[in-house]
TIPA-236379 format. One record per residue (C-alpha): residue in three letters; x negated, y, z negated. Coordinates in Angstrom, 3 decimals. Layout:
REM residues N
REC  aa     east    north       up
REC ALA        X        Y        Z
...
***
This chain:
REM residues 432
REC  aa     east    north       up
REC UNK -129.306  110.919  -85.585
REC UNK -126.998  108.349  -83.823
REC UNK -125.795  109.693  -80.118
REC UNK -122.306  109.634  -78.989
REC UNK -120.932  106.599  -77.347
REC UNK -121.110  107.277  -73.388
REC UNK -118.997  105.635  -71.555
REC UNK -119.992  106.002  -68.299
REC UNK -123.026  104.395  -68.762
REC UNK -121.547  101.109  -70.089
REC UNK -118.882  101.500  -67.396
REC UNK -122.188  101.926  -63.839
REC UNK -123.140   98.571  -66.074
REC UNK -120.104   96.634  -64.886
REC UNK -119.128   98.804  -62.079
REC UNK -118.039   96.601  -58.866
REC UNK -120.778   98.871  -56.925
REC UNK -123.271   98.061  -59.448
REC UNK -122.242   94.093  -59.250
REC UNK -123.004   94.035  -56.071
REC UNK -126.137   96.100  -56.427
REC UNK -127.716   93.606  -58.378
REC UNK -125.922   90.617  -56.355
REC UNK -128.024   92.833  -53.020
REC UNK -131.261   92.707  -55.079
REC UNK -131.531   88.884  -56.281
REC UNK -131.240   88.254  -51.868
REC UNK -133.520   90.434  -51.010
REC UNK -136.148   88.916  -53.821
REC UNK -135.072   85.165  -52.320
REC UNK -135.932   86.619  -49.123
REC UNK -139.018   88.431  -50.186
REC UNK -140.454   85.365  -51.664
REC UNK -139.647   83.323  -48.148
REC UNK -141.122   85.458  -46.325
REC UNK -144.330   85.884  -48.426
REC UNK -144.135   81.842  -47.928
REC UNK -144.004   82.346  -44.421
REC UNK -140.376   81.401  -44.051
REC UNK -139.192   84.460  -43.031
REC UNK -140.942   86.496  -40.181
REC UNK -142.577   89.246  -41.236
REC UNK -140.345   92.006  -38.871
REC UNK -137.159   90.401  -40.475
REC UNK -138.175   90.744  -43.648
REC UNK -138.765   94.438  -42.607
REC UNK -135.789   94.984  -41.406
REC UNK -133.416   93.463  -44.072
REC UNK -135.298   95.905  -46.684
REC UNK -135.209   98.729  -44.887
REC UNK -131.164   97.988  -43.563
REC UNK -129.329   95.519  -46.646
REC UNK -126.589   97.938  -47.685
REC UNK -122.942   97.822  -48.380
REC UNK -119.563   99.307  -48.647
REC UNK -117.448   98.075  -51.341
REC UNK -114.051   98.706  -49.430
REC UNK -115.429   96.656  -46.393
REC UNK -116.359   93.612  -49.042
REC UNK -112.284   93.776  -50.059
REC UNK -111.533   93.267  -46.576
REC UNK -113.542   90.793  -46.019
REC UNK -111.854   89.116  -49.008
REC UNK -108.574   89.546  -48.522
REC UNK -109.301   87.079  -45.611
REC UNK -111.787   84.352  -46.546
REC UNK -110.469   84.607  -50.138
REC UNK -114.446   84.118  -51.429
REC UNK -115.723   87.426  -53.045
REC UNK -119.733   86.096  -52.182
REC UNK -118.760   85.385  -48.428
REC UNK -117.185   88.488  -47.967
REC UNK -120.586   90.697  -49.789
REC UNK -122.547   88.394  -47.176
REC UNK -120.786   89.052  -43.897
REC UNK -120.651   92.679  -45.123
REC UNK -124.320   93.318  -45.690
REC UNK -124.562   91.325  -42.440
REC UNK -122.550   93.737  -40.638
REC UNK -125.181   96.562  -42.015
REC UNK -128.535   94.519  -41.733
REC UNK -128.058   92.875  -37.870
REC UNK -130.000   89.790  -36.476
REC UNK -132.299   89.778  -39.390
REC UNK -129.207   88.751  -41.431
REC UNK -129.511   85.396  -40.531
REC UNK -131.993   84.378  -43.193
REC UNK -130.265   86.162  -46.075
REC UNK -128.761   83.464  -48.791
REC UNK -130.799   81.120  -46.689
REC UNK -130.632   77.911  -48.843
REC UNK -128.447   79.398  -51.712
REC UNK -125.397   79.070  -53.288
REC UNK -123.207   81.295  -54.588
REC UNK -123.771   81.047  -58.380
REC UNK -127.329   81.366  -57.501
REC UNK -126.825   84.909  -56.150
REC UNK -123.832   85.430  -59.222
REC UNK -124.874   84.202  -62.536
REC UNK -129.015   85.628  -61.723
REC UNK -127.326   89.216  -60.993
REC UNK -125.030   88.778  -64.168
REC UNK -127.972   88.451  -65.977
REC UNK -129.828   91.307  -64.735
REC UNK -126.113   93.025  -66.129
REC UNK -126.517   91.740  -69.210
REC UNK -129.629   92.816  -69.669
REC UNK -128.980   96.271  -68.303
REC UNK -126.370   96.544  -71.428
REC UNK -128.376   94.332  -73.801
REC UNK -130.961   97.553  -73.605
REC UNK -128.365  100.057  -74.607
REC UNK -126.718   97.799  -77.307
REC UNK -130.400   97.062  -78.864
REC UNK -131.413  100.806  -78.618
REC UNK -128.107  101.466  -80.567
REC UNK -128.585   98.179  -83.134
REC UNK -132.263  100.192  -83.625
REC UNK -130.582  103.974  -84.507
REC UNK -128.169  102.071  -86.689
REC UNK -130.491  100.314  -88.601
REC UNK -132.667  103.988  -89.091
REC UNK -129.645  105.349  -90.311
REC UNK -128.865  102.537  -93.322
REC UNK -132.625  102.583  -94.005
REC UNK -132.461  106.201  -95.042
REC UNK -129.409  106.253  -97.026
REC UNK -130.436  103.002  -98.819
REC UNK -133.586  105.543  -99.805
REC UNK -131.317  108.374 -100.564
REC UNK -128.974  106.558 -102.988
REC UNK -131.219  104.404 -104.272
REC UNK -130.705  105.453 -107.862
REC UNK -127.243  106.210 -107.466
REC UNK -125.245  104.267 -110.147
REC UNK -122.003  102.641 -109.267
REC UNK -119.827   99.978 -109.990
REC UNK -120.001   96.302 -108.458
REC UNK -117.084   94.948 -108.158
REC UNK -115.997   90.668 -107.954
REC UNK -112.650   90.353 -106.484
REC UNK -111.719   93.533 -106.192
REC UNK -112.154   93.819 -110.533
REC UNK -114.996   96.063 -111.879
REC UNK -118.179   93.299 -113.023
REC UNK -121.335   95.194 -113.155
REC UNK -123.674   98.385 -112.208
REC UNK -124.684   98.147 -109.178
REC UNK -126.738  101.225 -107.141
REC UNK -124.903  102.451 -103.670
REC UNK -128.560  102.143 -102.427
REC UNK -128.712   98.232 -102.951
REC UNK -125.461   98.216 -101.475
REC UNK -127.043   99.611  -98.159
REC UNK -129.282   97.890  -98.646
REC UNK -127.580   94.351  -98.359
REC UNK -126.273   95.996  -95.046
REC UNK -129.198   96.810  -94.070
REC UNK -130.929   93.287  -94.685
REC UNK -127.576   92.041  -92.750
REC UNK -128.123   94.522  -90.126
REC UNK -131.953   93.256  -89.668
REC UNK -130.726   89.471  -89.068
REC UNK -127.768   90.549  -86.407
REC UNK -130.695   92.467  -84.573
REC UNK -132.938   89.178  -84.680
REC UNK -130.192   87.216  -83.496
REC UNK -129.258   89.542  -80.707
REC UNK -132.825   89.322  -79.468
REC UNK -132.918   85.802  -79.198
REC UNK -129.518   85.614  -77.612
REC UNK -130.395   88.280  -74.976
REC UNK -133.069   86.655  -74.146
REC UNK -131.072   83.231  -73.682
REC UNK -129.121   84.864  -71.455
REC UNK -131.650   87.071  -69.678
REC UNK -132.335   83.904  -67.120
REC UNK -131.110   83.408  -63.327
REC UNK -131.050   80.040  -61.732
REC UNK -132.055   79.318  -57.767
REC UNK -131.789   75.576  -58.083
REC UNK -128.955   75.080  -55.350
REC UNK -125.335   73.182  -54.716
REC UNK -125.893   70.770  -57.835
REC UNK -128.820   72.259  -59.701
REC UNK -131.669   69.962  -57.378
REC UNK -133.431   72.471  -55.209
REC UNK -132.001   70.640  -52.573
REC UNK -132.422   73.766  -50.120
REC UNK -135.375   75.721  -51.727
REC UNK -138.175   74.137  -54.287
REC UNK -138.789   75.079  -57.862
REC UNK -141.485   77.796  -57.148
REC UNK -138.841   80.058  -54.742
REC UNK -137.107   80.149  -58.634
REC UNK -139.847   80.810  -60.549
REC UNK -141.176   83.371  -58.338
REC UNK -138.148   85.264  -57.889
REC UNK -136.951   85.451  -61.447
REC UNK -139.861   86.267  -62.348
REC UNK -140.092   89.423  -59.711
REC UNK -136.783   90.407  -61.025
REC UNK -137.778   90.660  -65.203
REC UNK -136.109   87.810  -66.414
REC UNK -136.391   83.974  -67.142
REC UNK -135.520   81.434  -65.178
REC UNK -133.511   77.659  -66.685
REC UNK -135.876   75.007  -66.643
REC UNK -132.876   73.046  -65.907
REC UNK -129.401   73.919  -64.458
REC UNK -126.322   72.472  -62.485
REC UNK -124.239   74.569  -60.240
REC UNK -124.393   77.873  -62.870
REC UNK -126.314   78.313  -65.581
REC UNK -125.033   76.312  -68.632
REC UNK -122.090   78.240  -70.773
REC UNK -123.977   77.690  -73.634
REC UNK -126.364   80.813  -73.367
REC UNK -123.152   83.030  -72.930
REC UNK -121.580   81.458  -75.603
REC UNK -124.200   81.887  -78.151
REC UNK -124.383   85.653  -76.874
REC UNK -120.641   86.318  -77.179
REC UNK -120.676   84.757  -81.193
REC UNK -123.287   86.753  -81.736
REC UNK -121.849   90.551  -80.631
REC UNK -118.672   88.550  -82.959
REC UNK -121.458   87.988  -85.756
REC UNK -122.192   91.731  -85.256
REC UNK -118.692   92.846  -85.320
REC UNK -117.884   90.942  -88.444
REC UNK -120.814   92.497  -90.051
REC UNK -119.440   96.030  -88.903
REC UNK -115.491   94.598  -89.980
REC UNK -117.718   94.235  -93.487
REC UNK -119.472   97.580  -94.032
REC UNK -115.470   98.968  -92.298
REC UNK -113.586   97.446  -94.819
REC UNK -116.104   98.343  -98.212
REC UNK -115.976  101.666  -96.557
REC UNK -112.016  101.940  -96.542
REC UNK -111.861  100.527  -99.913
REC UNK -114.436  102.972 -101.418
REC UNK -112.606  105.629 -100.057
REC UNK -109.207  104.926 -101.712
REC UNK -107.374  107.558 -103.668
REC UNK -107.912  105.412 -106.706
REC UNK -111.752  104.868 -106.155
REC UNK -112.940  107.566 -103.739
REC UNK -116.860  107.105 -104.248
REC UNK -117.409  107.673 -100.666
REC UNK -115.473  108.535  -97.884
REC UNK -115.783  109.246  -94.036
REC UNK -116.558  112.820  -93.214
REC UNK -113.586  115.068  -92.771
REC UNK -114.451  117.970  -90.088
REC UNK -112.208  121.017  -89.608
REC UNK -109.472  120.977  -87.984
REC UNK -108.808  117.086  -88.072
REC UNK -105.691  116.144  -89.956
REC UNK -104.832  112.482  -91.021
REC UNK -100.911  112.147  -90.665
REC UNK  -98.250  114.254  -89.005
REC UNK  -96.012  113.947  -91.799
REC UNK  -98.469  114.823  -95.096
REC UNK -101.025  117.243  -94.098
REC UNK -103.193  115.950  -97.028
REC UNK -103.806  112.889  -95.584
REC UNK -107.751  112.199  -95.110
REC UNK -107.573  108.816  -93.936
REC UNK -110.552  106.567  -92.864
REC UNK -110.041  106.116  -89.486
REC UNK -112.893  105.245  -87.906
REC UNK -113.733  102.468  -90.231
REC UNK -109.803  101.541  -89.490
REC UNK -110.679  101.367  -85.703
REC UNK -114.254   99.505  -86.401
REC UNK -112.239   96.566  -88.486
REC UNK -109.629   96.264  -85.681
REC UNK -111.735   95.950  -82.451
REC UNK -114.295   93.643  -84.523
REC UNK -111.252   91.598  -83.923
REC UNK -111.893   91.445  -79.868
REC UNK -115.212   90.347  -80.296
REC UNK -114.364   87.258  -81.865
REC UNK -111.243   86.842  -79.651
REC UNK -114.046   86.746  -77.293
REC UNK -116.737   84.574  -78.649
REC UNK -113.674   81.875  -78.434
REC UNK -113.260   82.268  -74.644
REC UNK -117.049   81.791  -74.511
REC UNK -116.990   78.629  -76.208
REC UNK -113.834   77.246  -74.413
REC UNK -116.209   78.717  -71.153
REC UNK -118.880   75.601  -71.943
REC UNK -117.105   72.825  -70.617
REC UNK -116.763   72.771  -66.687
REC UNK -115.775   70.163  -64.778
REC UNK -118.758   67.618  -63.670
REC UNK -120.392   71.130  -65.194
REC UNK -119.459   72.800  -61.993
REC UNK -115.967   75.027  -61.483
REC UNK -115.306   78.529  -61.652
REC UNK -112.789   78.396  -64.770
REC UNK -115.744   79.966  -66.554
REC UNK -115.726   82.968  -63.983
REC UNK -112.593   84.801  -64.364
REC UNK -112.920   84.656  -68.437
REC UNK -116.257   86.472  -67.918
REC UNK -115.302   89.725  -65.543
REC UNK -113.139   90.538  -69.029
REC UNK -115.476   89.689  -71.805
REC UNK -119.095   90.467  -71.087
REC UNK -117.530   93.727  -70.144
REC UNK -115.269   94.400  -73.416
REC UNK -117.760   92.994  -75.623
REC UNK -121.002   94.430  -74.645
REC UNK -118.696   97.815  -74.076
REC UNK -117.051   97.460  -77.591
REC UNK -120.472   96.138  -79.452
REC UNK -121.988   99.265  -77.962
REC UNK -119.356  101.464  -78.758
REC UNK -119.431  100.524  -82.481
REC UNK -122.467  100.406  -83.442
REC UNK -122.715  104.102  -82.378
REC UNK -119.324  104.769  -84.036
REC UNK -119.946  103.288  -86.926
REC UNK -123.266  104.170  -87.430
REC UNK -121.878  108.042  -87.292
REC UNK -119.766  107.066  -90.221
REC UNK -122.687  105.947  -92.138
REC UNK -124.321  108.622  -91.444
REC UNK -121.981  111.197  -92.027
REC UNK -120.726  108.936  -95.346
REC UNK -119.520  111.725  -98.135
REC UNK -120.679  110.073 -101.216
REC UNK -118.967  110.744 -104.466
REC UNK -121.455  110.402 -107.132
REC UNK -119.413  112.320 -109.553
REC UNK -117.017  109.512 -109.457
REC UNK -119.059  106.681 -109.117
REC UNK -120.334  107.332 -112.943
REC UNK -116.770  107.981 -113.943
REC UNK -115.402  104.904 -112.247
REC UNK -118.447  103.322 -114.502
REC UNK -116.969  104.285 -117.485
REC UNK -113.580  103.823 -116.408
REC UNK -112.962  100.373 -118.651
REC UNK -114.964  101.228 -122.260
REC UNK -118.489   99.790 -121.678
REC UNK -116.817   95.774 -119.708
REC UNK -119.591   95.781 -117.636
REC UNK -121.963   95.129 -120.335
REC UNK -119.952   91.752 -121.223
REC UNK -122.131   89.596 -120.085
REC UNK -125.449   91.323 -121.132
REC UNK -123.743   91.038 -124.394
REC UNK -122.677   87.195 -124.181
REC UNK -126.636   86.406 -123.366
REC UNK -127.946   88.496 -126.245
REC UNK -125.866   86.508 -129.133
REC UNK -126.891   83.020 -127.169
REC UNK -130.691   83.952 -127.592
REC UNK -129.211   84.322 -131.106
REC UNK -128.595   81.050 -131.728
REC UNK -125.072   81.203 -131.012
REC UNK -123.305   78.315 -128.856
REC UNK -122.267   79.968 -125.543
REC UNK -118.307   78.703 -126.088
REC UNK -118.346   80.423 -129.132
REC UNK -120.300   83.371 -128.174
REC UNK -117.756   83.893 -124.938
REC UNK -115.028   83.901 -127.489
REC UNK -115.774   86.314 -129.488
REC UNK -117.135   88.565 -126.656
REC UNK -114.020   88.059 -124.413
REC UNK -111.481   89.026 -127.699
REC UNK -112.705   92.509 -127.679
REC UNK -112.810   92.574 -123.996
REC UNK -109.399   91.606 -124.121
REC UNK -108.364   94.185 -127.013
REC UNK -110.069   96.726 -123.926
REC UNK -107.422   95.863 -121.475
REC UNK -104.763   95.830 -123.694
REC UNK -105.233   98.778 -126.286
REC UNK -107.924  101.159 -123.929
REC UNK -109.793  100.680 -126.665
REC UNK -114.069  101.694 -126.375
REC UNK -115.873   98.301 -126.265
REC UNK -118.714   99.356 -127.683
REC UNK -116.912  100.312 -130.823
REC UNK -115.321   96.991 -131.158
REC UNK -118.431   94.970 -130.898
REC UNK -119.806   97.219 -134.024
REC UNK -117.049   96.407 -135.723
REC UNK -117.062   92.894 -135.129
REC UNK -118.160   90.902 -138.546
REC UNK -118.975   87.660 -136.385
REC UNK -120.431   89.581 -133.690
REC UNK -122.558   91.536 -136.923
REC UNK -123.490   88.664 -138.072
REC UNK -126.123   88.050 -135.359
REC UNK -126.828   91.397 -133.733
REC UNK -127.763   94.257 -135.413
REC UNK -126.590   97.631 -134.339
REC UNK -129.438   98.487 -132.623
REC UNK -129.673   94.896 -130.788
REC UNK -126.068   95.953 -129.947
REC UNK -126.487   99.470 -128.835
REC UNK -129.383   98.105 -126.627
REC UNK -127.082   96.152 -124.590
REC UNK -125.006   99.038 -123.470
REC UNK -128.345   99.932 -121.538
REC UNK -127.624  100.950 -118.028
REC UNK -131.271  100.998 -116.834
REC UNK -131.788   97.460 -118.153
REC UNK -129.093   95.995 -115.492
REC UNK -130.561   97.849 -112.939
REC UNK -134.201   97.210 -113.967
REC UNK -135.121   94.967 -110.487
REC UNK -133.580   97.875 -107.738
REC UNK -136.622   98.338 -107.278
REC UNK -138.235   95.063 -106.525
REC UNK -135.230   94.289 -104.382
REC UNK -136.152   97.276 -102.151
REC UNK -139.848   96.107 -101.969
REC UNK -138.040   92.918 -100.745
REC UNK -136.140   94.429  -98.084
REC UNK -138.585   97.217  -97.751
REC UNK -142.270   95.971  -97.718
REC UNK -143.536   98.898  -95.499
REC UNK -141.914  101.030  -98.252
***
């Protein structure tokens, strides 16, 4: 089962409290690692554990004077701590304390969004099982081509699905790293190990290299990625609101009682979710452009980067959250039609089998030109007359001439184009 979204959770993520929570805890692990260096005397050390705190209104009016968000948490937890304050952010600088606690944010909301990427991908694997053998009809620019099954069409989402949740761990990761390397990125202050040792205490990685901030790059790959994900979901949206059309309607999102779909004609059932899925995909790519404009920085050091990221790593780890649990409901709640998937099959007089057709008279002997021709005529006569196909191609003396009825009759063989489901599912499926 996929959960409901909750919102507060997302929203404690990027909470100003929880900001400065994690802005509290990278200090306290610089000045842990001091003072386990010797650095820091062991009664300080005490003291700023036991004492670091903060009040988010006294930070603001800090601000509103020195106008610097990281002087005013400083002064405030010095207010709290006392003497001992003196050694905390001793030999850091400010996007040492920021972009390390971002990350431990990120991370903090890369866990829900992966748990969620993990339900979502349960939920496709089991209706890809359940449909399986369900018969429909593929379609190539919007025009009926050939059988397909609804289970392979899961099934490519699911396969989709599998890469989006490979590239998400590699990006998270990428972006899972915190950076004590000083002013300019030289450990001018504090050598290489205090780094190491801290980012290590606090779970993530630490750039073997940096400037100022971490390189935009790593949030830029993460942001086109939740945009990867969100065109993926835009995808499985849009098949979803075209499936459930009045003129198709093989599947369609789950009506419950009570719901209505338009204040004007109460029987309107219209595919809303998928509706809201294919329009806030659009954010996420919004986004993943303010990343990438977010990788240049002067001499790689201003804070251009830092206003564009208090909206987006909010909104898009919020909104890739959100739909992945939103959409995987519609999934799994997905009333499928298979009534009308075999009707829709027969909807055009046997066209699908075309092209089976056209390959049967070229192992003939006939040249494909001339084979296409005589194929396409009847196919033709089909969209103009509503005539069978089938019947047409019997009666067809050129046709005759190289396929016998039964050859003929064999070729209107729905199992035979959907002979290889199966090995397409080991494919996708090995455990299976």
């Amino acid at each position: 089962m996929i959960p409901r979204y909750s919102r507060p959770e997302m929203v404690r993520i990027w909470s100003e409290e929880n900001k400065f929570r994690k802005w509290l805890k990278v200090e306290v692990a610089v000045c842990q690692v001091l003072s386990d260096a010797g650095r820091i005397p062991p009664a300080a050390m005490s003291e700023i554990r036991e004492k670091a705190g903060f009040s988010v209104e006294r930070i603001h009016e800090i601000e509103a004077v020195t106008r610097h968000d990281v002087v005013a948490f400083i002064r405030a937890v010095s207010e709290v701590v006392g003497p001992s304050s003196r050694f905390i952010h001793m030999g850091l600088t400010s996007t040492d304390v920021v972009d390390t606690a971002q990350a431990l944010q990120v991370k903090e909301a890369s866990e829900l969004i992966e748990s969620a990427l993990v339900s979502f991908l349960e939920v496709l694997r089991r209706k890809a099982h359940r449909y399986k053998d369900t018969p429909m009809m593929g379609r190539t620019h919007g025009i009926h081509a050939e059988p397909t099954t609804f289970g392979l069409k899961v099934t490519v989402w699911y396969a989709e699905m599998e890469r989006n949740l490979e590239r998400f761990r590699k990006a998270r990761r990428a972006l899972e790293v915190g950076k004590i390397s000083g002013p300019v990125g030289t450990f001018s202050h504090l050598p290489p190990e205090v780094e190491e040792k801290v980012c290590t205490a606090l779970g993530i990685g630490y750039a073997a290299a940096s400037t100022q901030t971490l390189q935009r790059d790593r949030h830029a790959e993460y942001l086109c990625t939740l945009a990867i994900l969100g065109s993926t979901y835009d995808k499985i949206a849009t098949e979803i609101r075209h499936l459930q059309r009045t003129e198709v309607g093989e599947a369609s999102e789950a009506f419950r009682t009570g719901q209505t779909g338009s204040s004007a004609m109460p029987h309107k059932k219209n595919p809303i979710s998928s509706e809201n899925v294919s329009g806030l995909s659009r954010v996420l790519r919004a986004n993943a452009l303010a990343a990438l404009e977010n990788i240049p920085l002067w001499h790689e050091r201003d804070i251009s980067h830092s206003s564009v990221e208090r909206v987006i790593l909010p909104d898009s780890t919020t909104l890739a959250h959100y739909l992945t649990l939103r959409l995987g409901r519609v999934v799994d709640n997905l009333v499928v039609n298979r009534e009308r998937m075999l009707a829709n099959l027969e909807l055009t007089g046997g066209l699908m089998y075309s092209g089976t057709l056209l390959l049967k008279l070229v192992m003939a002997g006939v040249l494909r030109s001339q084979a296409y021709e005589w194929v396409q005529r009847n196919a033709l006569r089909v969209w103009n007359e509503r005539a069978d196909f089938k019947t047409l191609i019997l009666a067809d003396s050129d046709i005759r001439s190289h396929l016998s009825p039964a050859q003929i009759e064999a070729a209107f063989d729905l199992r035979q184009t959907l002979e290889h489901v199966d090995t397409v599912f080991a494919r996708v499926f090995p455990e299976a």
